[in-house]
LUMZA-457184 format. One record per residue: residue number from 0; residue in three letters; y, x, z of N, C-alpha, C, O in turn. Coordinates in pm, whole numbers. Atoms other than C-alpha are relative to their C-alpha. Example, Ala and Ser with C-alpha at 12.3 -4.5 7.8 and 13.67 -1.06 7.14 Angstrom:
! LUMZA-457184
PT  pos  code     n_v     n_u     n_w    ca_v    ca_u    ca_w     c_v     c_u     c_w     o_v     o_u     o_w
PT    0   ALA    -119      89       0    -450    1230     780     120      90       0     118     194      66
PT    1   SER    -119     -82      -6    -106    1367     714     109     -77      73     220     -26      90
! end
This chain:
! LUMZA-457184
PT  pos  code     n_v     n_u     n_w    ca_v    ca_u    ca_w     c_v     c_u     c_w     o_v     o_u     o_w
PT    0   UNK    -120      83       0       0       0       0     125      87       0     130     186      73
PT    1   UNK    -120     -67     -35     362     116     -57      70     -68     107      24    -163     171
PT    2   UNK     -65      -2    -123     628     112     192      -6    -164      12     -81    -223      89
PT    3   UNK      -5     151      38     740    -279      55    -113     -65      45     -87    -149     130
PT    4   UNK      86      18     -10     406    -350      77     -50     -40     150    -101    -144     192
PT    5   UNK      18       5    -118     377    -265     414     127     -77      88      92    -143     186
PT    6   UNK     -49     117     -82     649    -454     561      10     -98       7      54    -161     103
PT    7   UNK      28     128      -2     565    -745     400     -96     -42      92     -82    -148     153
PT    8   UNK     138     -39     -70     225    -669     580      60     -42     136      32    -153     179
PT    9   UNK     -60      -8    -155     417    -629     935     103    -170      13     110    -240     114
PT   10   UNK     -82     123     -56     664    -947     883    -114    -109     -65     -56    -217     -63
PT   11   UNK      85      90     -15     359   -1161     789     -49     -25     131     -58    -131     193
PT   12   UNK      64       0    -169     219   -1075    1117      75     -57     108      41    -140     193
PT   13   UNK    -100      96    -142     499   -1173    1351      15    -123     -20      63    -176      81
PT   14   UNK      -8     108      51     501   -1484    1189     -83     -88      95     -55    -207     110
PT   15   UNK      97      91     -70     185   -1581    1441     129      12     145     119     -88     216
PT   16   UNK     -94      15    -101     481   -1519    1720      98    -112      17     130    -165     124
PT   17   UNK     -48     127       3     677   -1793    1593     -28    -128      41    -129    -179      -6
PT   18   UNK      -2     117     -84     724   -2110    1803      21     -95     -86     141     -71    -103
PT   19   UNK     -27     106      73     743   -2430    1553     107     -59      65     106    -108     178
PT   20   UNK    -131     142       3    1055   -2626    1556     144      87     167     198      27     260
PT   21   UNK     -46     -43    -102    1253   -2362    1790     103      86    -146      94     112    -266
PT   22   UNK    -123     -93     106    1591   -2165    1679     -44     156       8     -90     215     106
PT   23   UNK     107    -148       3    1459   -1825    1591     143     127     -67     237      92    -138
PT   24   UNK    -122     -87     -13    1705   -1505    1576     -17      94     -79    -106     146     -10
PT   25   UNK       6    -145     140    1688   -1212    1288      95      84       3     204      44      44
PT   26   UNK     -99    -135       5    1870    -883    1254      33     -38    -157      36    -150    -207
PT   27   UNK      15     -34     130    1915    -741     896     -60     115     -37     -87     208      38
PT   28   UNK      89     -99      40    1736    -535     641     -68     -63     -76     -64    -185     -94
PT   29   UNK     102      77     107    1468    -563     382    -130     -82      77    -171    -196      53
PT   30   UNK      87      17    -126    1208    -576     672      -3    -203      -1     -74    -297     -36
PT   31   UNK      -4     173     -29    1344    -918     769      57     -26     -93     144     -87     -31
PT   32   UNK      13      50     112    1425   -1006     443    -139     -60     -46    -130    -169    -102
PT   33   UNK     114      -6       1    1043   -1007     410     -59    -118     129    -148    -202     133
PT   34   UNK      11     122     -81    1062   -1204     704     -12    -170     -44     -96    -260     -40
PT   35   UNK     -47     116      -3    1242   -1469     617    -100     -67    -124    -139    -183    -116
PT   36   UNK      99      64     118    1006   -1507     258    -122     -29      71    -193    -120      25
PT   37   UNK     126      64     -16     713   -1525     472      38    -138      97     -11    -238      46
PT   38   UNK     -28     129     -22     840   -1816     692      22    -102     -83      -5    -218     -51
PT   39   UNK       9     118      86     924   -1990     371    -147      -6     -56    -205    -114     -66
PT   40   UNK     145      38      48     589   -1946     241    -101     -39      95    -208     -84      53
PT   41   UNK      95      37     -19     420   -2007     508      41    -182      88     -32    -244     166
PT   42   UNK     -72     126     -55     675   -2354     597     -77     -35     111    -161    -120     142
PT   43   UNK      10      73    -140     677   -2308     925     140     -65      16     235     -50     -60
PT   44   UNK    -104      92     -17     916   -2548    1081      82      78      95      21     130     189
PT   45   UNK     -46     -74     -85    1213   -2372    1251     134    -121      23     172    -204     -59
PT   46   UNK    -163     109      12    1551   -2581    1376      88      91    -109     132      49    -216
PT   47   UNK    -114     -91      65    1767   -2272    1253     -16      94      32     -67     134     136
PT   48   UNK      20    -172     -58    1811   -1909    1188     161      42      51     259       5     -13
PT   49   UNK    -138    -111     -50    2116   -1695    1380     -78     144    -123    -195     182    -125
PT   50   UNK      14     -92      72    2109   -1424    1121     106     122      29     207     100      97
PT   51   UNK    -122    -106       1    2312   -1086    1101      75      60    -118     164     144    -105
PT   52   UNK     -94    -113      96    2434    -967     761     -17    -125    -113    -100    -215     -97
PT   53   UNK     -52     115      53    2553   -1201     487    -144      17    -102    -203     -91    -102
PT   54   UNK     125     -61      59    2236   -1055     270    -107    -111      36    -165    -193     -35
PT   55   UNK     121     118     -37    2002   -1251     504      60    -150      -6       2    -245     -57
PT   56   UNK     -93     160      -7    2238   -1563     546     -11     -62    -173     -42    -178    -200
PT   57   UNK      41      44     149    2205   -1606     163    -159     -44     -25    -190    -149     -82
PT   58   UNK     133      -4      61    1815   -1546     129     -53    -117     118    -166    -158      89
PT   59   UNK      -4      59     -77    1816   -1774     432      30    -163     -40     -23    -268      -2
PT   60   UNK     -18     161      50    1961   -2069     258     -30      17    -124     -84     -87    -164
PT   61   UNK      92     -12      81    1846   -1955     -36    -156    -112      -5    -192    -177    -103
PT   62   UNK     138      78     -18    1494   -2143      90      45    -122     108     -34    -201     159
PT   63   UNK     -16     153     -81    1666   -2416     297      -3     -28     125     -32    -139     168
PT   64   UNK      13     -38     -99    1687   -2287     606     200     -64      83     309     -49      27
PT   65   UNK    -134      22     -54    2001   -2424     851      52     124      65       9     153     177
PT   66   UNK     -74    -157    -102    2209   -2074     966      50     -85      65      71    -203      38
PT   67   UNK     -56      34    -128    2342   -2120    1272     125     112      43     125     182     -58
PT   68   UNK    -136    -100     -54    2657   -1878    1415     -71      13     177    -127     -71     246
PT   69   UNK      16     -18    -158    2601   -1714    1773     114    -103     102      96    -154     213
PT   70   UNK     -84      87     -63    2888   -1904    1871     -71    -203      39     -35    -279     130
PT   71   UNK      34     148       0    2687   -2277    1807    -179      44     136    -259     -30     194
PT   72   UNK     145     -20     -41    2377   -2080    1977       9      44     153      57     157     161
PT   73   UNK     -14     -11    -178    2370   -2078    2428    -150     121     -18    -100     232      -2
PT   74   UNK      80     -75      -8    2051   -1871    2403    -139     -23    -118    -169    -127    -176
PT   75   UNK     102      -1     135    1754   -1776    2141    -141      47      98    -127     133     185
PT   76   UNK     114     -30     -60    1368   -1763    2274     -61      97     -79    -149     150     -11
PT   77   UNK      17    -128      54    1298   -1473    1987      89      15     -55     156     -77    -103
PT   78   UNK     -80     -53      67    1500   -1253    1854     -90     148    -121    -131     250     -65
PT   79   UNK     139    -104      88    1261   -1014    1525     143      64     -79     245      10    -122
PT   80   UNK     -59     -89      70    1407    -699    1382     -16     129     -26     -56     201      65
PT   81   UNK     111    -118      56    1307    -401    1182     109     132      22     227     108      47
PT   82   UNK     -92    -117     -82    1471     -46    1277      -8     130     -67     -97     164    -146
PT   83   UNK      13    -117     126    1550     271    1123     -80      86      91    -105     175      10
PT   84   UNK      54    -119    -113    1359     512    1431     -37    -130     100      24    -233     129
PT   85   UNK      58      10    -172    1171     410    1732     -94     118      12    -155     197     -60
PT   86   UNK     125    -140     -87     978     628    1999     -85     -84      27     -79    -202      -8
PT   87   UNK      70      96     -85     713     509    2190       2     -89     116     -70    -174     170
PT   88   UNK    -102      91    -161     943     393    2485      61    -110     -85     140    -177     -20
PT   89   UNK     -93     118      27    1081     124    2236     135      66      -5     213     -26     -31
PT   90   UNK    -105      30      51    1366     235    2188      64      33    -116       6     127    -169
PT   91   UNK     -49      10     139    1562     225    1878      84      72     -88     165     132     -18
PT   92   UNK    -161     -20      77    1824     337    1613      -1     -71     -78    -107     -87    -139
PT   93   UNK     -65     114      84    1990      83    1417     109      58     -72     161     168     -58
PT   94   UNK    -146     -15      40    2278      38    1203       6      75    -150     116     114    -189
PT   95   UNK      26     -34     102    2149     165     874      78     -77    -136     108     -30    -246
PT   96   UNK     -56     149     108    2299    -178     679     107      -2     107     146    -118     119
PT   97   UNK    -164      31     -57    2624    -141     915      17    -134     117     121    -147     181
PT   98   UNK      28     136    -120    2513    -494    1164     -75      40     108    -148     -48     153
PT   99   UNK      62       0     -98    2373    -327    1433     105    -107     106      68    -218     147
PT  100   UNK     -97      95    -116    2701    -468    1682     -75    -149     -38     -99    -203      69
PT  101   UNK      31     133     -17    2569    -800    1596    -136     -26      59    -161    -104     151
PT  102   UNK     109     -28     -14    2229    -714    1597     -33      -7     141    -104     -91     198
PT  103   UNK     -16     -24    -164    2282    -584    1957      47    -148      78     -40    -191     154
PT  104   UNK       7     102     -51    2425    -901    2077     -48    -123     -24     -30    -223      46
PT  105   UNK     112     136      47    2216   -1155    1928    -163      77      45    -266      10      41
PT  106   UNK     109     -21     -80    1946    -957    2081     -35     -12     140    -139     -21     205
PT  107   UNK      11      25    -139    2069    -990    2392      13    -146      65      17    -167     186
PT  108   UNK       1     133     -61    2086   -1353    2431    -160     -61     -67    -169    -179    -100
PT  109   UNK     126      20      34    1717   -1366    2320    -113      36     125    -105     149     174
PT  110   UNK      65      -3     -90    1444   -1412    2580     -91     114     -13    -121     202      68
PT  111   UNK     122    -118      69    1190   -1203    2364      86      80    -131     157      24    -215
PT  112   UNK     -20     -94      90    1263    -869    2157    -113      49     -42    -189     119      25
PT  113   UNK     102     -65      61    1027    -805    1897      48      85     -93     144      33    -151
PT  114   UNK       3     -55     116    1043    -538    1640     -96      11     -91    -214     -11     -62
PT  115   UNK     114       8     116     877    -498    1300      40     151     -75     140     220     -95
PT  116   UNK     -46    -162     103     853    -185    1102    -115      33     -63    -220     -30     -61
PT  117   UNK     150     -86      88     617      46     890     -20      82      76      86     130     116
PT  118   UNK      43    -144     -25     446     328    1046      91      91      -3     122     135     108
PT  119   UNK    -122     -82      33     730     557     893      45      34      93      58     155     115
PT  120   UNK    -167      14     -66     989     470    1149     -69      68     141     -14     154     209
PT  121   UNK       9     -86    -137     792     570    1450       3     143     -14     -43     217    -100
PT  122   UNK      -5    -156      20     893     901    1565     -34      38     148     -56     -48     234
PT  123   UNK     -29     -74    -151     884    1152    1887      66      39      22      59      75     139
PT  124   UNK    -134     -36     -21    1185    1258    1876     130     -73     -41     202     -46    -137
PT  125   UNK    -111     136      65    1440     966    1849     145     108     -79     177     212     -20
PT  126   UNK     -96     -57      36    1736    1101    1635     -68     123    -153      -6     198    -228
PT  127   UNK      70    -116     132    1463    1308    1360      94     -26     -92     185      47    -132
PT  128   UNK     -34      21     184    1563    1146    1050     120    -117      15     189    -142     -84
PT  129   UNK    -166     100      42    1871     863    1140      41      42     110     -16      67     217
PT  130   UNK    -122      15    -123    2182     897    1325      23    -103      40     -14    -213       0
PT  131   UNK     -73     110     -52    2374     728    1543     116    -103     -64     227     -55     -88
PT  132   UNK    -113      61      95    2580     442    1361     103     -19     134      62     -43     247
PT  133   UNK    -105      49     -94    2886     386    1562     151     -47     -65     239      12    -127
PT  134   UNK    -128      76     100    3139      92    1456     109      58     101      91      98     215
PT  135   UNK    -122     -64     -82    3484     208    1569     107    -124     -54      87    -211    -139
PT  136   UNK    -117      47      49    3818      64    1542      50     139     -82       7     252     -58
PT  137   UNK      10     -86      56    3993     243    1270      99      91      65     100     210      31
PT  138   UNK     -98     -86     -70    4277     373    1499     -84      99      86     -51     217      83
PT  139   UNK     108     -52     -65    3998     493    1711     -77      99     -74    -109     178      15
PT  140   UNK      72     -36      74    3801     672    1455      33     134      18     -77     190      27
PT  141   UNK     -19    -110     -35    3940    1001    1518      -9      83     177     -29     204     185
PT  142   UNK      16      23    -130    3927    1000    1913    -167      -1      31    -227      71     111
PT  143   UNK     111      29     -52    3587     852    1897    -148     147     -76    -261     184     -48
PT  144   UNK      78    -115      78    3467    1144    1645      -5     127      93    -109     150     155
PT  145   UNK     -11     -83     -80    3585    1439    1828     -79     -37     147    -164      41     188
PT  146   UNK     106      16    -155    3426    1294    2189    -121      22     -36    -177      95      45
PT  147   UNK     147     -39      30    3058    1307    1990       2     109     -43    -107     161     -66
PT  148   UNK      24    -185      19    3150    1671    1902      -4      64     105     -64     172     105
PT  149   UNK      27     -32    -148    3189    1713    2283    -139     -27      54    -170      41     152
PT  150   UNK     138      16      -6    2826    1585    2299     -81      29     -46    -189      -9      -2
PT  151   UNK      59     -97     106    2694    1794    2032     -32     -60     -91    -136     -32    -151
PT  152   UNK      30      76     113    2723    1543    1784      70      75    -115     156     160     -93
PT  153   UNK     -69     -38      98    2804    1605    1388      30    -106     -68     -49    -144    -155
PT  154   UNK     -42     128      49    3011    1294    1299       1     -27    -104      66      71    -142
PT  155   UNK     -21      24     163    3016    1189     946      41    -121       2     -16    -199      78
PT  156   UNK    -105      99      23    3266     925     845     -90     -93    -120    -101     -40    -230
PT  157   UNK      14      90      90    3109     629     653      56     -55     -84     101    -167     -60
PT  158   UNK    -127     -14      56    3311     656     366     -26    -173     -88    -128    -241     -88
PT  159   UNK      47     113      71    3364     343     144     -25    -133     103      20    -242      69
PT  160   UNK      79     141     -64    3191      82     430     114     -22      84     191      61     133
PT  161   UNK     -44      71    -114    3347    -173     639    -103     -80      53    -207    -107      -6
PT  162   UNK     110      85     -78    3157    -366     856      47    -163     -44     158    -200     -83
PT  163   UNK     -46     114       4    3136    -718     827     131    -107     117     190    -215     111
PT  164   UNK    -110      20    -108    3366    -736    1137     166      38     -23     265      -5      37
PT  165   UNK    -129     -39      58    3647    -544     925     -15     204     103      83     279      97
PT  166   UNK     -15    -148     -32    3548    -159    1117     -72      87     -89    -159      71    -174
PT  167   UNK      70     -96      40    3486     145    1047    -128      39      50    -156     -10     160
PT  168   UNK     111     -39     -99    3118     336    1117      31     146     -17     110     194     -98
PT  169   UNK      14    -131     -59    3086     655    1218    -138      88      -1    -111     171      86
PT  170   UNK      86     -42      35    2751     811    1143     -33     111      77      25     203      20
PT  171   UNK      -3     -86     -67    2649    1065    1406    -135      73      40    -227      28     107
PT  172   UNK     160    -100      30    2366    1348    1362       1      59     115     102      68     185
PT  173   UNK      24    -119     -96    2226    1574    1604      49      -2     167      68      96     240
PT  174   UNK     -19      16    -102    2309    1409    1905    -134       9     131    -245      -5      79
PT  175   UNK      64     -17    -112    2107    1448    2245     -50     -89      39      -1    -143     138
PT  176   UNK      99     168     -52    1849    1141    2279    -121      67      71    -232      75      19
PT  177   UNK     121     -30     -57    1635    1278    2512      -2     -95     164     -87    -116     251
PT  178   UNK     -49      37    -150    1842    1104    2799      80    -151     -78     197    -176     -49
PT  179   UNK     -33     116      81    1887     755    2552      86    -112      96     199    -133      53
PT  180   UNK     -84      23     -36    2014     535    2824      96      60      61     202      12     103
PT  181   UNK    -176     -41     -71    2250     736    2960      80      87    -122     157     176     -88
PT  182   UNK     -65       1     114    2376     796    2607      41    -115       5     152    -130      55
PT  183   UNK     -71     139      21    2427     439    2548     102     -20      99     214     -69      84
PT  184   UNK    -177      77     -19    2640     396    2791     124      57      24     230      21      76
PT  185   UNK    -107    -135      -5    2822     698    2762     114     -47     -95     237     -53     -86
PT  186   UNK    -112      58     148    2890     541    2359      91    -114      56     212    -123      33
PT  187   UNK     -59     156     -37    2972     189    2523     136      27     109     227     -55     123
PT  188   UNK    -113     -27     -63    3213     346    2752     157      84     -83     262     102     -22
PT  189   UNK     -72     -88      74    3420     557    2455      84    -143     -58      45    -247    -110
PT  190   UNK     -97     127      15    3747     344    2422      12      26    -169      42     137    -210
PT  191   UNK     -54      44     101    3787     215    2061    -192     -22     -90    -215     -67    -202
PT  192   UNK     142      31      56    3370     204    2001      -7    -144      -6     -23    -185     109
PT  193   UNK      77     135      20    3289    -154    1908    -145     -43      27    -184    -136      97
PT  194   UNK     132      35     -55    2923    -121    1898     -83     125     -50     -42     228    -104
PT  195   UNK      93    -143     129    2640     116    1747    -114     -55      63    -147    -128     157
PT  196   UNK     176      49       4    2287     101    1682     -88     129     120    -159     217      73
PT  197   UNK     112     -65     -60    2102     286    1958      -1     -98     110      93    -121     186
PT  198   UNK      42      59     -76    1908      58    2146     -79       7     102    -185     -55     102
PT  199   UNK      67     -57    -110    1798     190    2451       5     -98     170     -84     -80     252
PT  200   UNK      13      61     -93    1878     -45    2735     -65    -121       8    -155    -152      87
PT  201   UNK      56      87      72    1830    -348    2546    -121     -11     -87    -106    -102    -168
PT  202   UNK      51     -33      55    1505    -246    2387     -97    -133     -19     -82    -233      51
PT  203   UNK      55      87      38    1257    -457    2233    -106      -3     134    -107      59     240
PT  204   UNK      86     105    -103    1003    -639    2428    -190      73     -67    -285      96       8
PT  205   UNK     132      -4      69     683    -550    2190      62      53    -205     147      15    -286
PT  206   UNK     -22     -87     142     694    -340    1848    -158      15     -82    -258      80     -51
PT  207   UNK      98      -8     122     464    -402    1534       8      86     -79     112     122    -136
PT  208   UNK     -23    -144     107     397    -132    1335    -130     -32    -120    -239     -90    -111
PT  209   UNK      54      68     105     293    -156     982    -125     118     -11    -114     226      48
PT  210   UNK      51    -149      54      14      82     846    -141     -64    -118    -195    -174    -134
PT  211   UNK     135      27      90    -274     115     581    -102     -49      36    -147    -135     -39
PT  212   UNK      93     115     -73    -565     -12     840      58    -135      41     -19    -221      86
PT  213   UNK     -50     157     -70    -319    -329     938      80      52     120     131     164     129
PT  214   UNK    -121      10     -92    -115    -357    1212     -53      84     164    -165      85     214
PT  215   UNK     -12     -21    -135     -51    -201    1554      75      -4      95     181      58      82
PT  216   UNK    -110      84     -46     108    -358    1817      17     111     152     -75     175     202
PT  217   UNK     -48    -122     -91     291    -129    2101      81     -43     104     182    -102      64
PT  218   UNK     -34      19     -98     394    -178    2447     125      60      48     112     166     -14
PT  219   UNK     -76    -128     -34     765      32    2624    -137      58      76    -227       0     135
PT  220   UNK     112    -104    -100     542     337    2771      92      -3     164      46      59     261
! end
């Protein structure tokens, strides 16, 4: 199977997690893109999706699905989303498609955090192959760069992107995840950060992983 292949593989599977006739919560990505086609094919009954990036909100009504806004939504009983890195502690990097900030708080008003992914994404060393996304304000963007060079970060400016919120991201290599929550809230404390994809406090609940024998499902260690 190729990669595609395999996450269709992995968002078929969470599909048995789904509650009939309940409001159900999605990140973004191709991952749950893949999602959302197997819920239409396999018409299960959902009230509505909270989605995160206008990408899914299309392919979403695309098949007839009611979006919902976090604002119409008091709390979500799952929240499914596919990730650029995890360890085996669950925790995450996001922010690859620029919606982690949403991502992050539509995860947190979700009872259950599941993730979906391929094999690929798991790593042992969180930070191998993606950085840290970090949305900024754009006045901020210089302030918030230099502080991750004080942390041994190598910032790279996301040239071209705005977020769907109207910020800038910030792209940040070679930072020090060995000590993940007390990174996060190091970022969450840096005045003019909006949000970023490392999900370490908030971590998923249970993580599917895609692979050539089928699926394997993973506990935080």
């Amino acid at each position: 199977m190729n990669q595609e292949m395999l996450k269709r593989q992995v968002a078929d599977a969470v599909t048995d997690f789904i509650t009939p006739g309940e409001i159900l919560g999605v990140g973004a990505g191709t991952t749950v893109h893949h999602l959302i086609e197997a819920i239409a094919e396999k018409s299960i009954h959902i009230k509505g999706l909270v989605v995160c990036s206008s990408e899914a909100k299309q392919l979403a009504q695309k098949h007839g699905f009611k979006v919902l806004t976090l604002a119409e939504v008091g709390q979500l009983e799952l929240y499914i989303d596919g990730t650029d890195e995890v360890n085996d502690a669950l925790c995450c990097l996001k922010g690859g498609g620029g919606a982690a900030t949403l991502e992050k708080i539509t995860a947190s008003i979700a009872s259950r955090f599941i993730c979906i992914a391929d094999e690929s994404k798991l790593v042992t060393r969180l930070g191998k192959n993606a950085p840290v996304a970090i949305e900024v304000l754009q006045e901020a963007r210089g302030s918030v760069a230099r502080a991750c060079i004080g942390l041994g970060g190598r910032p790279v400016y996301r040239e071209g992107f705005i977020t769907q919120h109207g910020h800038e991201i910030i792209d940040v290599y070679h930072l020090n995840l060995s000590e993940p929550i007390q990174l996060e809230t190091r970022l969450n404390n840096m005045p003019g950060v909006v949000g970023h994809g490392l999900f370490a406090v908030n971590r998923p609940d249970l993580l599917l992983l895609s692979n050539q024998s089928g699926i394997r499902t993973l506990k935080p260690n």
